[in-house]
Biopython code that builds the backbone (N, CA, C, O; Angstrom):
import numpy as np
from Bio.PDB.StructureBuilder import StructureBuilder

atoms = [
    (1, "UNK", "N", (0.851, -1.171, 0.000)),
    (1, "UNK", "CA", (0.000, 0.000, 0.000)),
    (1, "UNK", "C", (0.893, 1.229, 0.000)),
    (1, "UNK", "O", (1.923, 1.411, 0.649)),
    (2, "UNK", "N", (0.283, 2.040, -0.868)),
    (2, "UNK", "CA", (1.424, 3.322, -0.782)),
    (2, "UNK", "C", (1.120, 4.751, 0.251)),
    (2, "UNK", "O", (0.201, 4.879, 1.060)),
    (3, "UNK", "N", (1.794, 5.361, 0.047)),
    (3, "UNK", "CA", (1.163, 6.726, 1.221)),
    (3, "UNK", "C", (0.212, 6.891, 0.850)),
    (3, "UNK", "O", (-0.696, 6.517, 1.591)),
    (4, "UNK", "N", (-0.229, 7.602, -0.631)),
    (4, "UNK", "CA", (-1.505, 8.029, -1.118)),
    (4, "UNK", "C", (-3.091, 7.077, -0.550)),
    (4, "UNK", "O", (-4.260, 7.457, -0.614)),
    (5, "UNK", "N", (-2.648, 6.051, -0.133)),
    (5, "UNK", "CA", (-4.193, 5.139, 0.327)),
    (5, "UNK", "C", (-3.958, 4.988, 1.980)),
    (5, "UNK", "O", (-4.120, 3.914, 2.559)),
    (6, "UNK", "N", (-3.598, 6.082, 2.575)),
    (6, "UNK", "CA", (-3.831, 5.998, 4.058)),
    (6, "UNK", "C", (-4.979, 6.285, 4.538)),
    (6, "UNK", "O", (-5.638, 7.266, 4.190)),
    (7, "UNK", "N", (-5.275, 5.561, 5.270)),
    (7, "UNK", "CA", (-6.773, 6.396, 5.852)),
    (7, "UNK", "C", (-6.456, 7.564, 6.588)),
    (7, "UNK", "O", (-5.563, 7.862, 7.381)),
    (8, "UNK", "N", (-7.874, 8.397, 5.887)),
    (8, "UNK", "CA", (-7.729, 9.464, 6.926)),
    (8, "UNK", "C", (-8.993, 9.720, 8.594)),
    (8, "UNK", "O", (-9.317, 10.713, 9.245)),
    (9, "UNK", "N", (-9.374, 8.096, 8.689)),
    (9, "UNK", "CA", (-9.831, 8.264, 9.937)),
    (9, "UNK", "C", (-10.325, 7.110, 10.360)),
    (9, "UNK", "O", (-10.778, 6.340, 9.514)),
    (10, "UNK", "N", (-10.339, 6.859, 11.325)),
    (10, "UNK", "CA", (-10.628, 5.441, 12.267)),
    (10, "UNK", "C", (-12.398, 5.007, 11.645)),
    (10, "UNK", "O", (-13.448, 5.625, 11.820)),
    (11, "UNK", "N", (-12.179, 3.956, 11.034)),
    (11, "UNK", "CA", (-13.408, 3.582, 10.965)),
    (11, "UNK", "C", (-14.569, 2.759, 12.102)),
    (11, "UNK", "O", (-15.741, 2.398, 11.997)),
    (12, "UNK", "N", (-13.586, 2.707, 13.142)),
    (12, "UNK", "CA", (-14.921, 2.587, 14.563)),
    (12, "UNK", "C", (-15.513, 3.943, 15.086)),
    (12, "UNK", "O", (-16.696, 4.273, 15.000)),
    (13, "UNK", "N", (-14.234, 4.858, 15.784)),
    (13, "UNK", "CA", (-14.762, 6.183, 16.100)),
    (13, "UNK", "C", (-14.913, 7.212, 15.374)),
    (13, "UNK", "O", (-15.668, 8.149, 15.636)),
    (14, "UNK", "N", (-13.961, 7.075, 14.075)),
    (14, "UNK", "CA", (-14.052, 8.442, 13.144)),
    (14, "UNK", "C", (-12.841, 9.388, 13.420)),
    (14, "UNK", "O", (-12.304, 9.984, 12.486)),
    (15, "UNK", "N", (-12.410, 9.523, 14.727)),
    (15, "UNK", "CA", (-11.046, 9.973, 15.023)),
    (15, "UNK", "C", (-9.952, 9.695, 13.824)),
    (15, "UNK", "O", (-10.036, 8.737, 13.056)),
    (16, "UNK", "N", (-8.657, 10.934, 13.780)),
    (16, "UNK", "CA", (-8.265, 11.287, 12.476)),
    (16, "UNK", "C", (-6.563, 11.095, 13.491)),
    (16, "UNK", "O", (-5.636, 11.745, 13.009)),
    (17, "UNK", "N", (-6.260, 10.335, 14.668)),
    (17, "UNK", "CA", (-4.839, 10.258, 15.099)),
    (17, "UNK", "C", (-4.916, 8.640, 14.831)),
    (17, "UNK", "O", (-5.474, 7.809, 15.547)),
    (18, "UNK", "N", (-4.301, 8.449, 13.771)),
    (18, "UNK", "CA", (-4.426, 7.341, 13.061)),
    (18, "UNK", "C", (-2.375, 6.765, 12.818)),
    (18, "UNK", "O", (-1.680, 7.203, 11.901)),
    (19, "UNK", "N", (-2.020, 6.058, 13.577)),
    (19, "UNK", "CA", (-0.733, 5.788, 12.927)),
    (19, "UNK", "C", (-0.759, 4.356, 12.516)),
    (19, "UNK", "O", (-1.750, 3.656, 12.725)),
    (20, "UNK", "N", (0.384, 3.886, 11.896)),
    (20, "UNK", "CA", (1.436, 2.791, 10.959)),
    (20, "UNK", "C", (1.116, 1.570, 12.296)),
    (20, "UNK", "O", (1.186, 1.881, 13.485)),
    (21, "UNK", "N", (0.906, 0.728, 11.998)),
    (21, "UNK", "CA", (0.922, -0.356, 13.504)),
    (21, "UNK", "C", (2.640, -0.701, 12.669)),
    (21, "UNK", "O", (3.289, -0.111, 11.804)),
    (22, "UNK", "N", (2.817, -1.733, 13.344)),
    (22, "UNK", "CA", (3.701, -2.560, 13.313)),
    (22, "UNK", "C", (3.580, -4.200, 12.692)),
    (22, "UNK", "O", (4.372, -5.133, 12.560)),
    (23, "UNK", "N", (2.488, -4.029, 12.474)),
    (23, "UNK", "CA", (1.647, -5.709, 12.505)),
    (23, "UNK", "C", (2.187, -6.115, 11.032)),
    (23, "UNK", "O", (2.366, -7.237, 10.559)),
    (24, "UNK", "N", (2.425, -4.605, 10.362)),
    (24, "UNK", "CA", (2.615, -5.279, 8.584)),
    (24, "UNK", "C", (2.066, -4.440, 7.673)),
    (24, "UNK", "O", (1.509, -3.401, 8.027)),
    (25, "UNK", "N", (2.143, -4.719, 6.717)),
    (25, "UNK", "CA", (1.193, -3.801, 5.260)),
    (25, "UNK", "C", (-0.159, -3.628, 5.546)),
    (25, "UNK", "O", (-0.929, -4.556, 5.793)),
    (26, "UNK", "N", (-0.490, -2.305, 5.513)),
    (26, "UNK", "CA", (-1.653, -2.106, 5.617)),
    (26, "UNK", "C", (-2.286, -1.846, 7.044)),
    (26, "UNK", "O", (-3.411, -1.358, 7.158)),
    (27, "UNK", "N", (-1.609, -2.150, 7.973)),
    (27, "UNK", "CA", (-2.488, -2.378, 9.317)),
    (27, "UNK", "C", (-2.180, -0.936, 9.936)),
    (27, "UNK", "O", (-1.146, -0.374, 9.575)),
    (28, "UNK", "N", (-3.031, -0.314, 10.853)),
    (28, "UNK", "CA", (-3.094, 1.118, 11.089)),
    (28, "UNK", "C", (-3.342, 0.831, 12.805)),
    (28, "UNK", "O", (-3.488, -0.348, 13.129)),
    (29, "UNK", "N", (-3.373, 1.528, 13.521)),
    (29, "UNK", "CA", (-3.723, 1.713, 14.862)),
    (29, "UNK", "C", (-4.465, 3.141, 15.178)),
    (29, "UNK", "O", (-4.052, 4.101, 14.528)),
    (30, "UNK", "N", (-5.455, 3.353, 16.056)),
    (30, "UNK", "CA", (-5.890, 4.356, 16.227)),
    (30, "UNK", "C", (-5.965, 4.732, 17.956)),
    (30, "UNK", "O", (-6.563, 4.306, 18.944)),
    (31, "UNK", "N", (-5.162, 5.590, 17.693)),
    (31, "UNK", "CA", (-5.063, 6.217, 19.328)),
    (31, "UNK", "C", (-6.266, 6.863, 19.879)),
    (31, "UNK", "O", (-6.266, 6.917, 21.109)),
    (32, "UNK", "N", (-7.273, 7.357, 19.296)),
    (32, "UNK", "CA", (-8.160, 7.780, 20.167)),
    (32, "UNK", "C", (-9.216, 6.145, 20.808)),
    (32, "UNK", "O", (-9.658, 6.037, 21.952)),
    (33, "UNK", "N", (-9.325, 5.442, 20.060)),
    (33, "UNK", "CA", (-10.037, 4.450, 20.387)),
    (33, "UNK", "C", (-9.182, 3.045, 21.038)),
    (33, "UNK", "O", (-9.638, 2.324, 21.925)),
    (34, "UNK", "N", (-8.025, 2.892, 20.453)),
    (34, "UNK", "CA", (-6.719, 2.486, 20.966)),
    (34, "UNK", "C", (-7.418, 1.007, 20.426)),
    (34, "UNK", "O", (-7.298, 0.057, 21.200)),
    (35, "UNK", "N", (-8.266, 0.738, 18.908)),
    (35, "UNK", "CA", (-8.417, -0.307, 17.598)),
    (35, "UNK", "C", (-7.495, -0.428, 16.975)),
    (35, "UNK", "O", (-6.781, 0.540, 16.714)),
    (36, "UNK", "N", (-7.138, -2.092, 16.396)),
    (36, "UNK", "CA", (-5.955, -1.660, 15.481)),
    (36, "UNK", "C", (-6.680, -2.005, 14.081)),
    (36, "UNK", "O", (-7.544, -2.851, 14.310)),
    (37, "UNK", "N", (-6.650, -1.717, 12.950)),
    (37, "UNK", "CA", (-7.816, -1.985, 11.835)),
    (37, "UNK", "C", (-6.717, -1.979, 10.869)),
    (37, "UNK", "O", (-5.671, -1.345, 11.007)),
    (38, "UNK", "N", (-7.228, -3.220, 9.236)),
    (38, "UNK", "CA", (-6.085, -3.166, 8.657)),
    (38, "UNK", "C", (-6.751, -3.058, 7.008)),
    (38, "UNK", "O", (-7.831, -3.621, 6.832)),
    (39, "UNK", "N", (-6.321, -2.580, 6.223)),
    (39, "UNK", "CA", (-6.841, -1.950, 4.902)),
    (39, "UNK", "C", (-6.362, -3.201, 4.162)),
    (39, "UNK", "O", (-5.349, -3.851, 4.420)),
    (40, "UNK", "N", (-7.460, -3.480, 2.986)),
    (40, "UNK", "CA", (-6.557, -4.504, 2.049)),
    (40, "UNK", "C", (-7.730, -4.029, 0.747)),
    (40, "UNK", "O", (-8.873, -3.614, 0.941)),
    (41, "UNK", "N", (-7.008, -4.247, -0.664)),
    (41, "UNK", "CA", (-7.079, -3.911, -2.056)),
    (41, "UNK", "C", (-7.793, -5.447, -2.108)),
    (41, "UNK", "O", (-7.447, -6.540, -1.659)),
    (42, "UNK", "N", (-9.032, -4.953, -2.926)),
    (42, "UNK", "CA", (-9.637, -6.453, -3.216)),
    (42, "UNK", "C", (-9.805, -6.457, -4.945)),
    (42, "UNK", "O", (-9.991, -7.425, -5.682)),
    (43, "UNK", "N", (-9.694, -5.301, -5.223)),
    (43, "UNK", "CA", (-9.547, -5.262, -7.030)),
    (43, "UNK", "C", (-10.155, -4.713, -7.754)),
    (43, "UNK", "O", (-10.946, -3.981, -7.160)),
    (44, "UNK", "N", (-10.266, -4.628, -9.209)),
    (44, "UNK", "CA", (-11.432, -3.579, -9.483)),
    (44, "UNK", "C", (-12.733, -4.313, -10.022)),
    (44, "UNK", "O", (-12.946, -5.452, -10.438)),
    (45, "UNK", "N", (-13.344, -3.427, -9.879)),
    (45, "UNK", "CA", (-15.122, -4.188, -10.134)),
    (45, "UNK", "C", (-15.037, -4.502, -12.035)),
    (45, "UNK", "O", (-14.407, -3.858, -12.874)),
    (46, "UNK", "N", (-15.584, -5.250, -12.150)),
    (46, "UNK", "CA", (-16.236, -5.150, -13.662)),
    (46, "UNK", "C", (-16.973, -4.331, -14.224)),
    (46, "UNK", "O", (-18.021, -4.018, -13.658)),
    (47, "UNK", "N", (-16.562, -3.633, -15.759)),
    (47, "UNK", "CA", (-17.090, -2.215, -16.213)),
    (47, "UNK", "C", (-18.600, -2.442, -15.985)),
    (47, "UNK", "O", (-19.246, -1.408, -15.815)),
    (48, "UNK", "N", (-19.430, -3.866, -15.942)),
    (48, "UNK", "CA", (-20.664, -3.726, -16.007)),
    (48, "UNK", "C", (-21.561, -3.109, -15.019)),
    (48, "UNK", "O", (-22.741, -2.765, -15.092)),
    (49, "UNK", "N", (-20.469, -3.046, -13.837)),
    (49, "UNK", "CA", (-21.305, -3.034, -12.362)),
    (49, "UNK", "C", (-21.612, -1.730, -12.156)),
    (49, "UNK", "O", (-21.907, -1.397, -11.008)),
    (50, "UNK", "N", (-21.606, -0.837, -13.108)),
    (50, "UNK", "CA", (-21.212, 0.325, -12.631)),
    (50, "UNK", "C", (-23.008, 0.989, -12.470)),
    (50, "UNK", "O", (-23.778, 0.527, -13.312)),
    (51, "UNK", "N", (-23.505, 1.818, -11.638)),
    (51, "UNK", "CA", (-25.109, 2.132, -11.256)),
    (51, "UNK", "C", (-25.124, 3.225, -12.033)),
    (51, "UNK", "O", (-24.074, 3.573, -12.574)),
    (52, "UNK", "N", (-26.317, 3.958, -12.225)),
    (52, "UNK", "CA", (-26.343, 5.088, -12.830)),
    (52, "UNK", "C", (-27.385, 5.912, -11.388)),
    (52, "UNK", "O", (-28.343, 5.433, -10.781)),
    (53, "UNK", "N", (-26.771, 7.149, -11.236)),
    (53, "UNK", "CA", (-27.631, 8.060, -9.945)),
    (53, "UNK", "C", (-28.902, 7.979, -10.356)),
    (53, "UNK", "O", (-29.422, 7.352, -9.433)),
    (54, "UNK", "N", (-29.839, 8.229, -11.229)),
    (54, "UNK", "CA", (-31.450, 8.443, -11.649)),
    (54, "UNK", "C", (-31.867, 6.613, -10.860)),
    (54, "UNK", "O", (-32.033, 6.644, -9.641)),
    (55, "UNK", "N", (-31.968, 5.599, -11.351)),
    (55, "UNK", "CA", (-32.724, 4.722, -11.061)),
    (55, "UNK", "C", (-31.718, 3.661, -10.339)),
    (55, "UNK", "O", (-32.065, 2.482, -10.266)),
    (56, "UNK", "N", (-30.871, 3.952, -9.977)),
    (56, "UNK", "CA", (-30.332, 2.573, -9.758)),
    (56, "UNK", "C", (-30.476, 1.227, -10.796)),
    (56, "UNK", "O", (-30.703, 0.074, -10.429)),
    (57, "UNK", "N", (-30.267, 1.729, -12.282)),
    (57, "UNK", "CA", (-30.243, 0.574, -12.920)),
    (57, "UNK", "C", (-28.936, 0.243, -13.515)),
    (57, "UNK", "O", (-28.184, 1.201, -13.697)),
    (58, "UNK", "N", (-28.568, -0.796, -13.816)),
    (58, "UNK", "CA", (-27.111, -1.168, -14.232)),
    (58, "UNK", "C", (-26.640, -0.594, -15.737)),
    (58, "UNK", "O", (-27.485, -0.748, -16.619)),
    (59, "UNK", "N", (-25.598, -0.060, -16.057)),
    (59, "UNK", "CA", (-25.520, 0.386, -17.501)),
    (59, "UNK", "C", (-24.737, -0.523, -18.127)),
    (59, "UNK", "O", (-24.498, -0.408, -19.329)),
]
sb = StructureBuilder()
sb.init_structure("model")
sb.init_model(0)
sb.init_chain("A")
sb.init_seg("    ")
for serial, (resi, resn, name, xyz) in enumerate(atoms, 1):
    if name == "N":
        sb.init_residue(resn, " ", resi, " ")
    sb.init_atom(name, np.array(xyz, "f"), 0.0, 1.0, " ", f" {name:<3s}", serial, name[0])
structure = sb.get_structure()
């Protein structure tokens, strides 16, 4: 994971003092809630999936 895909906030409390754990790629720690939470890339969707805002129908 590179700098550019850090989170910018704890996804339990929302708190934004977010550092690097130690655990490995991807894994973050959050000091206000003192969670450790870990980000992972699952890939990109297929062009079909994509919704359109008016109906929610598939294009």
């Amino acid at each position: 994971m590179s700098e550019r895909a850090a989170p910018f906030y704890c996804p339990y409390c929302g708190d934004e003092d977010l550092r690097p754990s130690e655990q490995g790629h991807g894994a973050w720690e959050c000091a206000a809630c003192n969670r450790a939470f870990q980000l992972k890339f699952l890939g990109l969707l297929a062009q079909g999936l994509q919704h359109n805002d008016a109906g929610g129908e598939q294009i």
